[in-house]
Each structure stands twice: as structure tokens, then as C-alpha cells.
MARTORFI-362388 format. One record per residue (C-alpha): residue number from 1; x, y, z. Coordinates in steps of 0.25 Angstrom, whole numbers, plus 5000, padded with zeros to 4 digits. Example, Ala and Ser with C-alpha at 12.3 -4.5 7.8 and 13.67 -1.06 7.14 Angstrom:
# MARTORFI-362388
+-----+------+------+------+
|  nr |   c1 |   c2 |   c3 |
+-----+------+------+------+
|   1 | 5049 | 4982 | 5031 |
|   2 | 5055 | 4996 | 5029 |
+-----+------+------+------+
//
This chain:
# MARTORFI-362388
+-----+------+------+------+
|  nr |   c1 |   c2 |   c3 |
+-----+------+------+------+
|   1 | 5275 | 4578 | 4712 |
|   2 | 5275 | 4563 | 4708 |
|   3 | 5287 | 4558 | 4702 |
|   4 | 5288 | 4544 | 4696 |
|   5 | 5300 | 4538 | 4700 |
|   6 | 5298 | 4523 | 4693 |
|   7 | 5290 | 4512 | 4686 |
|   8 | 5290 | 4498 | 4690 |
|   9 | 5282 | 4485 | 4686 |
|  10 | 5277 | 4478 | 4697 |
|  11 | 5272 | 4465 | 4691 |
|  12 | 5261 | 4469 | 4681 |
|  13 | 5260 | 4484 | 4686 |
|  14 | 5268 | 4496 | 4684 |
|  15 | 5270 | 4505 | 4697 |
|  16 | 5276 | 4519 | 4696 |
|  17 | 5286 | 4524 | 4708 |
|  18 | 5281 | 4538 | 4711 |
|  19 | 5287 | 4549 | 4718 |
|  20 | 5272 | 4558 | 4725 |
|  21 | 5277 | 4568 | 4733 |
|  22 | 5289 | 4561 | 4740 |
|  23 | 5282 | 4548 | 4741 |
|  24 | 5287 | 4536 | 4733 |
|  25 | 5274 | 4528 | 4727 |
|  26 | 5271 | 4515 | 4717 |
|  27 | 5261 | 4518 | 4708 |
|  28 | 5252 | 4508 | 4698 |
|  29 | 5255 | 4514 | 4685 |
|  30 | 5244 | 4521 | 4677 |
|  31 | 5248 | 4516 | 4663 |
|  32 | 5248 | 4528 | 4653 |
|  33 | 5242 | 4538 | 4665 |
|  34 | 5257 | 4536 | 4671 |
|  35 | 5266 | 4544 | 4660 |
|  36 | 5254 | 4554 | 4658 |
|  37 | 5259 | 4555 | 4675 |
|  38 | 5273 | 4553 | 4675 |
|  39 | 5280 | 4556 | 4661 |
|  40 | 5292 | 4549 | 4666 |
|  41 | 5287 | 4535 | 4665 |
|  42 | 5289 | 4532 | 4654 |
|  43 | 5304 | 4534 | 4656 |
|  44 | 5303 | 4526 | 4671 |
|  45 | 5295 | 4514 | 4665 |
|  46 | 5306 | 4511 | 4654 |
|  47 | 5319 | 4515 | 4663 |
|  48 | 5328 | 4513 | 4650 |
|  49 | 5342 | 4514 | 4654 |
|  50 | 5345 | 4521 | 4640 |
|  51 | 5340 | 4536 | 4640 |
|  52 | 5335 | 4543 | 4629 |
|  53 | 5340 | 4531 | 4620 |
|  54 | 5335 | 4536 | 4607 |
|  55 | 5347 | 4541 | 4597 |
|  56 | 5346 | 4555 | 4593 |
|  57 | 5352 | 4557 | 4578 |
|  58 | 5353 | 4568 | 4567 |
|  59 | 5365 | 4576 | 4559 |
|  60 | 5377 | 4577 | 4567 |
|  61 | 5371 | 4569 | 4579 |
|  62 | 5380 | 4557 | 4586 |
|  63 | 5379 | 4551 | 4599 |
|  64 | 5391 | 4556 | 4610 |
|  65 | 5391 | 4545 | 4620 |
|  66 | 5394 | 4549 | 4635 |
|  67 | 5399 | 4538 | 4645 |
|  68 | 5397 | 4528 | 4651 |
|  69 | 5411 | 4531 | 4656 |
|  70 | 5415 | 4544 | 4654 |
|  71 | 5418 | 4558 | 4660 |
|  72 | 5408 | 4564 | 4668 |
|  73 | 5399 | 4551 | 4668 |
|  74 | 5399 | 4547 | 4684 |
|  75 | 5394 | 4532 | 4679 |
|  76 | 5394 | 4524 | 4667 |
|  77 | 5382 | 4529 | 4659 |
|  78 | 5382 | 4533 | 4645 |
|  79 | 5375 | 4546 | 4637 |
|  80 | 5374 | 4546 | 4622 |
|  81 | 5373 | 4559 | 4619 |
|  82 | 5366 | 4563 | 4605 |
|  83 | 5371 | 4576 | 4600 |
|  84 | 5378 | 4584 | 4586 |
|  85 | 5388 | 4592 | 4595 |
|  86 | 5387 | 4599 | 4607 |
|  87 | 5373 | 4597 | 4610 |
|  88 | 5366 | 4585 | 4615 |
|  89 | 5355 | 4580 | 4608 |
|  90 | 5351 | 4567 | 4617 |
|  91 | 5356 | 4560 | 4627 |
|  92 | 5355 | 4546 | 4628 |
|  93 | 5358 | 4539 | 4644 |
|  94 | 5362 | 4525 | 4644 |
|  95 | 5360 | 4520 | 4658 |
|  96 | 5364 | 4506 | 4656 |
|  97 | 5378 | 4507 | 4660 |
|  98 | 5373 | 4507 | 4675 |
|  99 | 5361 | 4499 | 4674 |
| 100 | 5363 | 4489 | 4685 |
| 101 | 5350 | 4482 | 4689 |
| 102 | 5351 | 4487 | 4703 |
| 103 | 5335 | 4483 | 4703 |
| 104 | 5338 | 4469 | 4699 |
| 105 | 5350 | 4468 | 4708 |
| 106 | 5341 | 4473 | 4721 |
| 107 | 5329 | 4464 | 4719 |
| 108 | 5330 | 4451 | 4726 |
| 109 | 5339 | 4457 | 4738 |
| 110 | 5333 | 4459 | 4752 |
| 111 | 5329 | 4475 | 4754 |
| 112 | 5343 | 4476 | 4763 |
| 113 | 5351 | 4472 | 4749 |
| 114 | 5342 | 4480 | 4740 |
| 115 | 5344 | 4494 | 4746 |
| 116 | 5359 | 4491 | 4749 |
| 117 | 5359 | 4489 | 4734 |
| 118 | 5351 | 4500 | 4729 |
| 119 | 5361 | 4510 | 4734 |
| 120 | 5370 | 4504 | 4724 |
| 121 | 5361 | 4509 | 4713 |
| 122 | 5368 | 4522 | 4714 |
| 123 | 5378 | 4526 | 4725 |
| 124 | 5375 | 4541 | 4724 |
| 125 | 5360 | 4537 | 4728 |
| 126 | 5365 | 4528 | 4737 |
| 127 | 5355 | 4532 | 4748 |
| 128 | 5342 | 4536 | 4738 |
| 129 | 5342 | 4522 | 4733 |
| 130 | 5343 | 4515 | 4746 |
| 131 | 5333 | 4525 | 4753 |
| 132 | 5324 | 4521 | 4741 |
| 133 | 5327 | 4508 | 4741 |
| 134 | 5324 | 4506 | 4756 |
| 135 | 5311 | 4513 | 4757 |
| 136 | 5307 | 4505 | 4747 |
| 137 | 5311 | 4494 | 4755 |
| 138 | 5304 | 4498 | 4766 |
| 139 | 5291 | 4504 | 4761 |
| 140 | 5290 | 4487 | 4756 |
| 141 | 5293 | 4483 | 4770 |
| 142 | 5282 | 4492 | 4776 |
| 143 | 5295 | 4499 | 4784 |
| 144 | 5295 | 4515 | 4788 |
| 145 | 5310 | 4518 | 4790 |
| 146 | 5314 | 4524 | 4803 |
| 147 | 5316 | 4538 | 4806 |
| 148 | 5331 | 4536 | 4806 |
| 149 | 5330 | 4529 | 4793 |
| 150 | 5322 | 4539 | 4788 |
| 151 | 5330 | 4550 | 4791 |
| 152 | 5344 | 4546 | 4788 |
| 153 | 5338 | 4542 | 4773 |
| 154 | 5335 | 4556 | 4772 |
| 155 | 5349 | 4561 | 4777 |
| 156 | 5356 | 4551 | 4767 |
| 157 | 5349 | 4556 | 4756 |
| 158 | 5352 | 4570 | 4757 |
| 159 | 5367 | 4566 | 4760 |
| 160 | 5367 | 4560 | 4746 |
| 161 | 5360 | 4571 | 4741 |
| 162 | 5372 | 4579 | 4745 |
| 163 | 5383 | 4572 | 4740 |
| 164 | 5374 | 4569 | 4726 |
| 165 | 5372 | 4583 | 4724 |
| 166 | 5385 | 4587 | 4728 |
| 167 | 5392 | 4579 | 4717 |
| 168 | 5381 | 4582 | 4704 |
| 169 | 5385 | 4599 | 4709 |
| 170 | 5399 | 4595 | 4707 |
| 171 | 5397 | 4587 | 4695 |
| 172 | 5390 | 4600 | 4689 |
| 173 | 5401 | 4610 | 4693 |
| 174 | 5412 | 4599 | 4689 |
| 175 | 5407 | 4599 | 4675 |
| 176 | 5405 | 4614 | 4674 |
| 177 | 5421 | 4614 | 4678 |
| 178 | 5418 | 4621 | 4690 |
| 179 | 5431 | 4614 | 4697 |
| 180 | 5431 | 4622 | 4710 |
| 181 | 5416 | 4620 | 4712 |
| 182 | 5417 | 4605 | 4709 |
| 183 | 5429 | 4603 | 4719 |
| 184 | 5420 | 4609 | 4731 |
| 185 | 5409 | 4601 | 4728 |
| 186 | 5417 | 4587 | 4727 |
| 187 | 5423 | 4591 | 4740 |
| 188 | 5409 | 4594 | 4746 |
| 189 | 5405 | 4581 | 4738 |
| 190 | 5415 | 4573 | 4746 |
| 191 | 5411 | 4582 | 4759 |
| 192 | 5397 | 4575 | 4758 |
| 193 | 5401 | 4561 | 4754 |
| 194 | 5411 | 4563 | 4769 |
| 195 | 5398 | 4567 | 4773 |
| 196 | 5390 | 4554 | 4771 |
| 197 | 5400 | 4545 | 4777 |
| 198 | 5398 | 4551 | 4790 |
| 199 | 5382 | 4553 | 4788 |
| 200 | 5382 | 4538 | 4781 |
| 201 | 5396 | 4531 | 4782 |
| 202 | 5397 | 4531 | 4768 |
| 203 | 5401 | 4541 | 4759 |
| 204 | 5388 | 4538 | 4748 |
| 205 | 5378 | 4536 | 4759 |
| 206 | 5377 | 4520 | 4757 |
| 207 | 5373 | 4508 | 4764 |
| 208 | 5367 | 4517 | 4775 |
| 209 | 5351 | 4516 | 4771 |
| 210 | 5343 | 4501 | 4773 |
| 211 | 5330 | 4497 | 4776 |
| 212 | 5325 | 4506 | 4786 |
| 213 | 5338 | 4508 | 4792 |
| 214 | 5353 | 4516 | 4791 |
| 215 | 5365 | 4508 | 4792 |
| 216 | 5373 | 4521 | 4797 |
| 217 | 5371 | 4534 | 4806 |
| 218 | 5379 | 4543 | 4810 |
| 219 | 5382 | 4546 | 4826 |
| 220 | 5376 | 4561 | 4829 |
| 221 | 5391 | 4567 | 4830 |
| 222 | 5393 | 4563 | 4815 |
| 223 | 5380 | 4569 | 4812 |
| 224 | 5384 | 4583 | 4817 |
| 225 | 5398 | 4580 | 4807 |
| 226 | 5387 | 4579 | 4797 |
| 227 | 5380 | 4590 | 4800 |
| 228 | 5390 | 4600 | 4799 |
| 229 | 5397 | 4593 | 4786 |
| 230 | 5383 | 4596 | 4779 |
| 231 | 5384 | 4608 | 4785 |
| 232 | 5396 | 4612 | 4780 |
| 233 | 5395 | 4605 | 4765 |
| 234 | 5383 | 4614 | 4764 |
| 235 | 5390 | 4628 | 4766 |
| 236 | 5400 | 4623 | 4757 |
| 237 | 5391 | 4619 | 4746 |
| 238 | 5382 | 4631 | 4747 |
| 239 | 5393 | 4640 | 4745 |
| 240 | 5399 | 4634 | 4733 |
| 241 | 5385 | 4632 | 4727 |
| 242 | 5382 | 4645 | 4729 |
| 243 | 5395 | 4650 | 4722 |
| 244 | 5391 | 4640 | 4710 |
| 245 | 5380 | 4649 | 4708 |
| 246 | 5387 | 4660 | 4705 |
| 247 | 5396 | 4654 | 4696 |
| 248 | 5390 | 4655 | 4680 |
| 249 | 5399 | 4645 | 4674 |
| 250 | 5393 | 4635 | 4684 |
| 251 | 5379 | 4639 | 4682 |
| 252 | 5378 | 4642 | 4668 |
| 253 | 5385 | 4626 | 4664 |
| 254 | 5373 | 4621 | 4672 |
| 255 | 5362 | 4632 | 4669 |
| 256 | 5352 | 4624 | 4657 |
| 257 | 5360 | 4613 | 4655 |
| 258 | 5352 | 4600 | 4656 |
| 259 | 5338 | 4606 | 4658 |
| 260 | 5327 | 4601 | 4661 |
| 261 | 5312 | 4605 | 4661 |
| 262 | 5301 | 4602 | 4671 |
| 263 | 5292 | 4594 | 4662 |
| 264 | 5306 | 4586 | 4659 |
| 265 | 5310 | 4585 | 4673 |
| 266 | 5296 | 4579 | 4676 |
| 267 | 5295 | 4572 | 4663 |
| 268 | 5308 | 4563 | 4668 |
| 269 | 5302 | 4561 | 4681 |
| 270 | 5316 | 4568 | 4688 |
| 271 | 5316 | 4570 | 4703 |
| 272 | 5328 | 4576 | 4712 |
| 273 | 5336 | 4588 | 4708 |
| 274 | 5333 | 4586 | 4693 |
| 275 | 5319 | 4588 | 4695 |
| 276 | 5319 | 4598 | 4705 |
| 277 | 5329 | 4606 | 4699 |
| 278 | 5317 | 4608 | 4688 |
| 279 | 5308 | 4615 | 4699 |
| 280 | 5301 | 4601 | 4703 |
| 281 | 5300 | 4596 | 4715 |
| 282 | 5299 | 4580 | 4718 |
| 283 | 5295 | 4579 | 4732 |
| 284 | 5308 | 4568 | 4735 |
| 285 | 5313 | 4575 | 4749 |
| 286 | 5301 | 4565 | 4756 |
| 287 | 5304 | 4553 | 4747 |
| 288 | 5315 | 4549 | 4759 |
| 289 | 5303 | 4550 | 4773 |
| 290 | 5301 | 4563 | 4780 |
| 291 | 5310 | 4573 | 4783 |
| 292 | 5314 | 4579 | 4796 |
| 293 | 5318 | 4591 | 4789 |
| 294 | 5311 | 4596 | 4775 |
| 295 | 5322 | 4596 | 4763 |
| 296 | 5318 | 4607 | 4754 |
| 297 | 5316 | 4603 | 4739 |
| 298 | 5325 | 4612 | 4730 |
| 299 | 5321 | 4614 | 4714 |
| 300 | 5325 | 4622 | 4703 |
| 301 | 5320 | 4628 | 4691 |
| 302 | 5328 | 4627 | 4678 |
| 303 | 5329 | 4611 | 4678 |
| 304 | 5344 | 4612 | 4674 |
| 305 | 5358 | 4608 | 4678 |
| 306 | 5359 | 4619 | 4687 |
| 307 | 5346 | 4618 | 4692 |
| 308 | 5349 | 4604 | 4696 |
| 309 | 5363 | 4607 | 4703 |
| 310 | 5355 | 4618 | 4710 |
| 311 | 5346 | 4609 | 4716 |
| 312 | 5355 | 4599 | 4720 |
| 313 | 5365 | 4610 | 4725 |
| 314 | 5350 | 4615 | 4734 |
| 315 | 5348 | 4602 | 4737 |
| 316 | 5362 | 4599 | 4744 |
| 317 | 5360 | 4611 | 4752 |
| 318 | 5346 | 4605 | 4757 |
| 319 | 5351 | 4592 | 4759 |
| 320 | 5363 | 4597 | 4767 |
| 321 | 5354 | 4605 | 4776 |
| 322 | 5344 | 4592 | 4776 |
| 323 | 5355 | 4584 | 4782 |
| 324 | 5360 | 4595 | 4792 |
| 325 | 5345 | 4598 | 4798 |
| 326 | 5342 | 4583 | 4797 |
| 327 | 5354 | 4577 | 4803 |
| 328 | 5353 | 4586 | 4815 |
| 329 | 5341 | 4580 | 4820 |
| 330 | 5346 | 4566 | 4818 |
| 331 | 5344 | 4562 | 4834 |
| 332 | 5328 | 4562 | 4832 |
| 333 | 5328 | 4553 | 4820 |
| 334 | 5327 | 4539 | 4828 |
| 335 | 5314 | 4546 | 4834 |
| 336 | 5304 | 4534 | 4828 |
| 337 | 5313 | 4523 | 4824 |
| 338 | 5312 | 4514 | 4833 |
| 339 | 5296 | 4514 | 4830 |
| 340 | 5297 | 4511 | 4817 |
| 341 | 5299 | 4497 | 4816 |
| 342 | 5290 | 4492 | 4804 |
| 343 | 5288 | 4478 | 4802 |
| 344 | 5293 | 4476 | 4789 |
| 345 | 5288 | 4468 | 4778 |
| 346 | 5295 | 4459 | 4768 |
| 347 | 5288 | 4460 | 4756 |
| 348 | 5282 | 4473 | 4750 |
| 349 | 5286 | 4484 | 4739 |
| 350 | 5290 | 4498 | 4742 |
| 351 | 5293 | 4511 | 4734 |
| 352 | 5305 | 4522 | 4739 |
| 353 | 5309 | 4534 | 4734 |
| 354 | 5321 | 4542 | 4739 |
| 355 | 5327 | 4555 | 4737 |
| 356 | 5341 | 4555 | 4730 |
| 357 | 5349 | 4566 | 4725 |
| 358 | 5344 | 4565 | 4711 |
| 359 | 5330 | 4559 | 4713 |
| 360 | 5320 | 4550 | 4716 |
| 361 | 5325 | 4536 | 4719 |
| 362 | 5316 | 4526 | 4721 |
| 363 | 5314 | 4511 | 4724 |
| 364 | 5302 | 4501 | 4722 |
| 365 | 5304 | 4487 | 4729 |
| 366 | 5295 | 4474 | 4730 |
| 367 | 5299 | 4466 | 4743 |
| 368 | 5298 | 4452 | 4743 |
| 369 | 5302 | 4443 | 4758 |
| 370 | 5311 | 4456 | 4760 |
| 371 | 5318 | 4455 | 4746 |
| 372 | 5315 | 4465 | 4736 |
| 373 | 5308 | 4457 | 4724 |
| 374 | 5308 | 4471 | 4714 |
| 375 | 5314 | 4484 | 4715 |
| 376 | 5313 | 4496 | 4706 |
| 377 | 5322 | 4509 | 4709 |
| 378 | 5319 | 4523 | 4701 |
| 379 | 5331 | 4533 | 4701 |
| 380 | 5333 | 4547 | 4698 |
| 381 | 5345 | 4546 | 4688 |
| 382 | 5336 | 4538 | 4677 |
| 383 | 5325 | 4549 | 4674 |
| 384 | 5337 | 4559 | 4679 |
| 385 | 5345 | 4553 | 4667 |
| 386 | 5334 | 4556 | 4658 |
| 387 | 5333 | 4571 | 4662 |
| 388 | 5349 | 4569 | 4659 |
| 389 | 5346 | 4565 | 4643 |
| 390 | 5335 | 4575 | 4642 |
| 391 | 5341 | 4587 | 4650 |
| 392 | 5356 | 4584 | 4640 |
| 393 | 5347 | 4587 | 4627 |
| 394 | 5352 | 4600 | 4623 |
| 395 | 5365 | 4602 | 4631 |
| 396 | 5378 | 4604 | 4626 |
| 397 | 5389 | 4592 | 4631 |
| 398 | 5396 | 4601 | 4640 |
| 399 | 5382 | 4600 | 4649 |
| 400 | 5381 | 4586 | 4650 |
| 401 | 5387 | 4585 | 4663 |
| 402 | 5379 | 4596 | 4669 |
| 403 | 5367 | 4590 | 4663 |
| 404 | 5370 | 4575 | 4668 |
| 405 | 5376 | 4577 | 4682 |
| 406 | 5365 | 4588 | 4685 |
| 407 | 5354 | 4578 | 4685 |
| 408 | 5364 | 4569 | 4697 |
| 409 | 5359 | 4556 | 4689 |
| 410 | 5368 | 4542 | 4689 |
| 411 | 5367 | 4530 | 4679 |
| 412 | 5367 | 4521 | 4689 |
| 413 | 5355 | 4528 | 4697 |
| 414 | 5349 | 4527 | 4682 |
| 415 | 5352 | 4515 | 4679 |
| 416 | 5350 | 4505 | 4691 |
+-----+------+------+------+
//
């Protein structure tokens, strides 16, 4: 499957950011032969920080403003939401209040600076912007990371993975006023966060990943600690996940609210848990370098709420077990780095795609005397915060949260 991530202008030409089977690639733009391709360009090309803008009137209709700060809103963004009672008509997203220019703000720095900064774009995807962002770097140096390198990005990655989908689990069962649930899971929340301090010295996994290097790495008797925690958060998680499942309040808050369709799924361009919680795989598990071990992809069918936190409750299991099997064979991972020492070039442009918790994140950057002269980065929250407008048509208020934090999207991962 070909996924496109982004569109960029690039003097007098447009270039598309494509996802193909894991692989990050810039294409020339086709003119109208691309929408007929990817229906979601469109919606990349114009990157309007107000979703779904247009009014919705009629009898009885009036606009019920949601945010920017507000109960149940993790970041100041606001919803305008269009409806004549309980039922939502339309929902408007107004992305501006987090719009930064992170772009802006990283071009001109030298590639150290610009992938220190690009984990600022969103603390949760502190890692997937930074892996992004410094294999973009690197595929315009002409640089192959080392093994190490590599390998560790891999392992960070699926740590944030963990404590991500962690958190949206127990925003879903806090909002169904599942107390008891909810508690375990901010315990096993905190449990995972203890977890990357020791894997990473710091609790959200940051400052860790540079160009072709790790500024931190665990000695092998903190390694085997990590081993068994993972271990141990795992049997833990699988055992109140499994008695979620038999719980029928739970399930039925979460079961058809906020659905979505194949067509639309694919229509949006969504990638991660939202996509594959409609039975569609995107081929992200590569994006990263090769594995030493396979992670498996998990899908689902109904393209729901449910069917979203199921794939991310899956996917914890995976990952854990991914970080066990991997971090046991840590000792072989320095096998070749010491023969890879590319000669690096100062000047060049690169593409990178990495793996986040809620998608594809991905970086375009032109090098100029080791300064980045342009940068373009494409994140899963925007087309995720237009499945959110279009998966709220329909829904009663009393789903919105199930609808909104199912999709694990953030205005400032939106909004750059």
C-alpha cells in the first residue's frame, strides 16, 4: 500500500512524500493524475489549520463551542460543534491555538539544533519526530546509521508506543467512568514512564536520539531490570485487559461510536491504529531500519472506538514482547559499528518516516553547508483530526470523548 504523507513545493515543482511498502520516497507531482491516486491531497496541499470550516445552519441549529481550555481537552484547541440537541451535526477543529511554526523555527539551524528541536513539536512523539527528523538528516548526508543507532531507535520507539497507548486506554475507560480500571491503568502508565528513565534517563524518552548517534545506554545489569519490568507490566495489562472485555458497559460506550469506513479511512490518508483498526494494513513496522526481531502488524475490522483501543491494547502487548526479545540480545548489536563510518556531506535533501504511536511522522529537509535551508514535517494528528470531525457526525455529546481520544491525535502534533 502507498500512503501519501505530504506535499511540498520545492522551487517551481511540487513533490509528494510517499509512504511504499515502508519505504519513505519524494515524488514529482503528476498534476490531476495525483488526487485521482491519492484522494487525500487535496487536504495535504492546503494544510488549513481550521477543519471543516463551513457553518452548518437550519431550525433549531446553534453552534456549541468546545475549548480551548476546557474539561477533557488535554491542549488548547477548540471544537465548534454544529447541532439542534443531543446530536452532532458537524464539527468544526480549530487548530490555530497550537500553531507554532516549528518549521520556521528549525530552518536556519545546523542539523544538531534541528532535531533537538523537532522533539519539541510534540512531547508525546518525542522520539518519532526526532527519528524522522534525523533520518532525514542523514539520508542528506549520505550517512547509514550504525547498528547501535539503529537498533536503539527501534527500542525507543516501541517504549513510547507503550506509555502512548497506555494513556489513550485509560482516557477511554476514564470517560466511560470505569474508576477502578482507569486507576490500574494510570498506575501502569506511571509504571512505564519509571521505565524509560532507566531505558532512556528521562521519563518521555528525550534528548536521547542525534545524528547517527544515542546520548544514553543503559549498562546490561539495568537492561535485565528492564527486561523483567516489561515482563511484569505486561501480565499486568493482559489481565485487566482481558477482564475489560468482559465487561458490557465498557464495551458497549465504545462499540460504534466514532466509525469509520475503509473508503474514509483511506480517503483521509490515516495511517497507525486508526487505520489499521479498519482491517488496513500500512506497512510502518520497517519505516524505522530492519528488525532483529519481526513485530507483527495487528488490525481490526469495525473501524470504531473499540476497534481502535483494541488495537492499541494488541499492539502494547507486541511491543512489550518486542522490547523483551529485542533487549536480550543487546550484546551483538555493536557487531558493524565500527565499519560504518560514512563520509558525510554538507549539503543535500533527505526524506524520513518514522513509526509513532499514532502514525506516520515524517520530515523533508534541504541541507545547505550543514544548515537546514528548508524543512517540511507531516504528522498523524492533522489527517487524524479530520477522521475526528468526520467520525463525530452523528454521535450523541456523551461520545465525544470516546470518539476524540480513540483516534490518540494532539493539536500541537496538528498544528506545528
Amino acid at each position: 500500500m502507498n500512503i501519501l504523507i505530504g506535499v511540498l513545493q520545492r522551487e517551481e515543482n511540487e513533490y509528494l512524500v510517499v509512504l511504499k511498502d515502508g519505504k519513505a520516497c519524494l515524488d514529482l507531482s503528476t498534476g490531476e493524475s495525483t488526487e485521482k491516486e491519492y484522494p487525500n491531497y487535496p487536504l495535504l496541499k492546503d494544510r488549513n489549520l481550521l477543519i471543516k470550516g463551513d457553518p452548518v445552519s437550519g431550525y433549531g441549529v446553534f453552534r456549541f463551542r468546545y475549548g480551548p481550555v476546557t474539561s477533557g481537552l488535554r491542549e488548547a484547541g477548540s471544537f465548534s460543534l454544529y447541532t439542534y440537541g443531543e446530536k452532532i451535526l458537524h464539527a468544526t477543529i480549530d487548530l490555530n491555538w497550537k500553531h507554532r511554526e516549528m518549521e520556521e523555527s528549525m530552518t536556519g539551524k545546523n542539523s544538531h539544533d534541528a532535531v533537538t528541536l523537532s522533539e519539541k513539536v510534540c512531547s508525546n512523539f518525542a522520539v518519532s519526530h526526532s527519528v524522522a527528523c534525523s533520518i532525514a538528516i542523514e539520508n542528506a548526508m549520505g550517512i547509514r546509521a550504525n547498528t547501535i543507532v539503529r537498533n536503539w531507535r527501534t527500542v525507543l520507539i516501541e517504549a513510547e508506543r507503550i506509555y502512548n497507548h497506555l494513556h489513550v486506554i485509560y482516557k477511554l475507560a476514564s470517560a466511560a467512568a470505569q474508576k477502578v480500571l482507569a486507576s490500574h491503568l494510570s498506575a501502569l502508565f506511571e509504571e512505564s514512564l519509571r521505565i524509560n528513565k532507566a531505558l532512556s534517563g528521562s521519563r518521555y524518552l528525550m534528548g536521547i536520539n542525534q545524528i547517527n548517534h544515542v546520548n544514553f545506554l543503559p549498562d546490561f545489569s539495568t537492561i535485565k531490570k528492564i527486561i523483567s519490568d516489561y515482563q511484569n507490566l505486561s501480565i499486568h495489562f493482559e489481565k485487566l485487559y482481558k477482564h475489560s472485555l468482559s465487561n458490557p458497559n465498557f464495551l458497549d460506550r465504545l462499540h460504534h461510536a466514532g466509525m469509520l469506513s475503509r473508503n474514509q479511512a483511506l480517503s483521509l490518508g490515516l495511517s497507525g491504529p486508526s487505520l489499521r483498526a479498519c482491517g488496513l494494513k500500512d506497512n510502518l513496522n520497517g519505516t524505522t531500519g530492519e528488525h532483529l526481531i519481526s513485530l507483527p502488524v495487528v488490525t481490526q475490522q469495525e473501524g470504531d472506538s473499540l476497534a481502535r483501543m483494541e488495537t492499541r491494547a494488541e499492539e502494547l502487548v507486541n511491543s512489550c514482547q518486542f522490547l523483551i526479545d529485542h533487549l536480550k540480545v543487546s550484546d551483538i548489536w555493536d557487531a558493524d559499528s565500527e565499519a560504518e563510518r560514512p563520509e558525510t556531506k554538507s549539503q543535500g535533501e533527505g526524506v524520513g518516516i518514522s513509526h509513532s504511536p499514532s502514525g506516520a511522522v515524517g520530515y523533508y529537509v534541504l541541507l545547505r553547508d550543514n544548515r537546514v535551508l528548508h524543512l517540511r514535517m507531516f504528522t498523524p494528528s492533522y489527517p487524524g483530526m479530520h477522521a475526528v470531525s468526520e467520525a463525530l457526525k452523528e454521535q450523541v455529546f456523551t461520545d465525544f470523548p470516546f470518539v476524540y481520544d480513540s483516534f490518540g491525535v494532539h493539536f500541537t502534533d496538528a498544528a506545528c
